[in-house]
C-alpha positions in Angstrom: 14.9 12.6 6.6 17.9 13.0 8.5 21.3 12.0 6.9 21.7 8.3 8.7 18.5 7.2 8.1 18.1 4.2 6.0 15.4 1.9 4.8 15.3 -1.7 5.3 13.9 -4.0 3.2 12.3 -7.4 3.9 9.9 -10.2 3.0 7.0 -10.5 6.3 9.2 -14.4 6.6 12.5 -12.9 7.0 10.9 -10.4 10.3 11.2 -11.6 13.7 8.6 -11.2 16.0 9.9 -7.9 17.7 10.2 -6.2 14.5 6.6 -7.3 13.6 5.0 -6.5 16.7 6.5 -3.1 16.6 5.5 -2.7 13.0 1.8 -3.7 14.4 2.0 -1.4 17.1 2.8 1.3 15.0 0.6 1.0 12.3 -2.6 0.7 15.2 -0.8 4.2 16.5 -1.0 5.8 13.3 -4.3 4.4 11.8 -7.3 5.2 14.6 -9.5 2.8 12.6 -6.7 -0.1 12.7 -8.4 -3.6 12.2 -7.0 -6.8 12.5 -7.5 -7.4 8.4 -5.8 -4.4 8.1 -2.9 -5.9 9.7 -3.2 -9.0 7.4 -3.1 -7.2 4.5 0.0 -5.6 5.2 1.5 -9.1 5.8 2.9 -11.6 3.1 5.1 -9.0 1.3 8.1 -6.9 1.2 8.1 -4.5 4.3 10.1 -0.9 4.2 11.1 -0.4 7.5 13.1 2.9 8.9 14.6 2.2 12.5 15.7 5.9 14.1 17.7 4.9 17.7 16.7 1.4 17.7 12.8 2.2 17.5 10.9 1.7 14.2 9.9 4.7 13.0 7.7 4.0 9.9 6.7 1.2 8.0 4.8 0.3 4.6 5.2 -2.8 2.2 3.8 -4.3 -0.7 1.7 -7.0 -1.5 1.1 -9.0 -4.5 -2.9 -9.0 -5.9 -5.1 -9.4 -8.9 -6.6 -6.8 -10.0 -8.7 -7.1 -13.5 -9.1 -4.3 -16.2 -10.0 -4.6 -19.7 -10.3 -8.0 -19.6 -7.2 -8.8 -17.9 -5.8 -10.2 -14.7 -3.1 -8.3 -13.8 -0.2 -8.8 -11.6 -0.7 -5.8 -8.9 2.0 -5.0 -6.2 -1.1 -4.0 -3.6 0.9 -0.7 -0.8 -0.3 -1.6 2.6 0.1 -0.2 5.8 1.9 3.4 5.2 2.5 4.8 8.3 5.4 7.2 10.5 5.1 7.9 14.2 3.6 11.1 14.5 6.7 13.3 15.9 8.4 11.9 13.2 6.1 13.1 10.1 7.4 16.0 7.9 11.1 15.0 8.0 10.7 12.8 4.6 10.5 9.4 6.1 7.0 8.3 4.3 8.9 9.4 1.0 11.8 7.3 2.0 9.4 4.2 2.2 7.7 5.3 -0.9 10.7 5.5 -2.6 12.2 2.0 -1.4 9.3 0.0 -2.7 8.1 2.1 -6.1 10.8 0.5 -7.6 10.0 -2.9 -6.3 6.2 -2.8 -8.0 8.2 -0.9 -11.4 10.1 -4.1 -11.9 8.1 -6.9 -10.5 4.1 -6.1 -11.2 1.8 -5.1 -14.2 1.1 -2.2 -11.9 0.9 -0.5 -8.6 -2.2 -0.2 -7.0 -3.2 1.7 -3.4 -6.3 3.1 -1.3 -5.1 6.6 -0.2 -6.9 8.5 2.9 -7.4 12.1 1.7 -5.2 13.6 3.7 -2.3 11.3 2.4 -3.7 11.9 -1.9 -1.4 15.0 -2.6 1.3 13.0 -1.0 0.5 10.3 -3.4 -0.2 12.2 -6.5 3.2 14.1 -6.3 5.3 10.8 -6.6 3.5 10.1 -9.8 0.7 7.7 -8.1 -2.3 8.5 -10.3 -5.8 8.4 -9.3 -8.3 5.7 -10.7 -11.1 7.6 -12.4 -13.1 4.8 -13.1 -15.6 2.4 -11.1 -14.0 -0.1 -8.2 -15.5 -3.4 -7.9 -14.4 -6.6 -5.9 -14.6 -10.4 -6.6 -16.5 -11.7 -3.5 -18.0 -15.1 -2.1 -21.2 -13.4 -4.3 -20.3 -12.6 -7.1 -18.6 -9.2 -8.2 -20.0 -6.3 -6.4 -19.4 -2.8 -6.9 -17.6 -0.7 -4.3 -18.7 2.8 -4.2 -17.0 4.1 -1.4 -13.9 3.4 -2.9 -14.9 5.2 -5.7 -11.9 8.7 -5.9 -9.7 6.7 -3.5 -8.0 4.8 -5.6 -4.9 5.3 -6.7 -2.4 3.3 -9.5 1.0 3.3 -10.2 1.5 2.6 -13.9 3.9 0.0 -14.8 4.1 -2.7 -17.9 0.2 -2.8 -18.1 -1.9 -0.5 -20.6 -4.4 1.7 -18.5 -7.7 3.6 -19.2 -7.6 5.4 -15.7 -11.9 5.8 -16.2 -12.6 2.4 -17.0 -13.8 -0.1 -14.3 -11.1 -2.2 -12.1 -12.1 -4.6 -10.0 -9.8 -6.5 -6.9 -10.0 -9.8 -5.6 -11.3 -10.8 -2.4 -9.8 -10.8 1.4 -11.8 -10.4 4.1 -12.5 -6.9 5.6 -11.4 -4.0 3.4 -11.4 -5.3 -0.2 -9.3 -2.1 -1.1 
């Protein structure tokens, strides 16, 4: 990260347009497999944003969810859409993000909760994020239904909320990618 970069934090209702079409832009630039949803998800929240000569440069946020375990519904800060322009990865940027809104879900949710690609789980695991052992599973229209895939992709950030890392946790429902 270079010495004058700074992170900007900010509820999705406090962005104008410009700002969110260039965090949308971004994120479809970073993320091959981009989906409208995607974008969605990543809306609603608290957006880290890092601006480098007037251009956004990366972008995550955090989202509140439910997510139940043991028998609890928990109050989950949900990290969507982590992403920095590609000439701009290695210089600390996505740890600069990270490190704006971990202490956002520390104070304000039962628990931090993400779905890391595997190239990004080291990157995750070395800030402390842990990964869920256990089963996934989602509320949907049908009932809850396992979700396999996500299965090892999963990963928390413990807060207030007593965790057995290999029992099951399930999410609630939003239309395309549950996690």
């Amino acid at each position: 990260m270079t010495p004058m970069t700074e992170v900007r934090i900010a509820h999705t209702a406090d962005l104008d347009t410009a700002t969110l079409k260039a965090a949308r832009t971004l994120l479809y630039d970073v993320f091959d497999d981009m989906t409208a949803e995607d974008w969605e998800h990543a809306l609603g929240g608290l957006h880290a944003l890092i601006h480098e000569g007037g251009v956004l440069t990366g972008h995550a946020c955090v989202v509140q969810r439910r997510l139940l375990h043991g028998g609890r519904a928990l109050r989950c800060g949900y990290v969507e859409g982590v992403g920095v322009r590609a000439d701009r990865r290695g210089h600390g940027l996505g740890a600069a993000l990270m490190g704006a809104l971990e202490p956002v879900v520390r104070r304000a949710y039962d628990l931090g909760a993400l779905g890391a690609s595997d190239e990004a789980a080291a990157f995750y695991a070395a800030r402390g994020w842990q990964l869920w052992r256990g089963r996934s599973w989602a509320f949907t229209p049908d009932g809850i239904r396992r979700t396999p895939d996500e299965d090892g992709c999963i990963y928390v950030f413990p807060g207030s909320a007593r965790l057995d890392l290999d029992a099951d946790l399930t999410c609630d429902w939003r239309e395309g990618d549950v996690w």
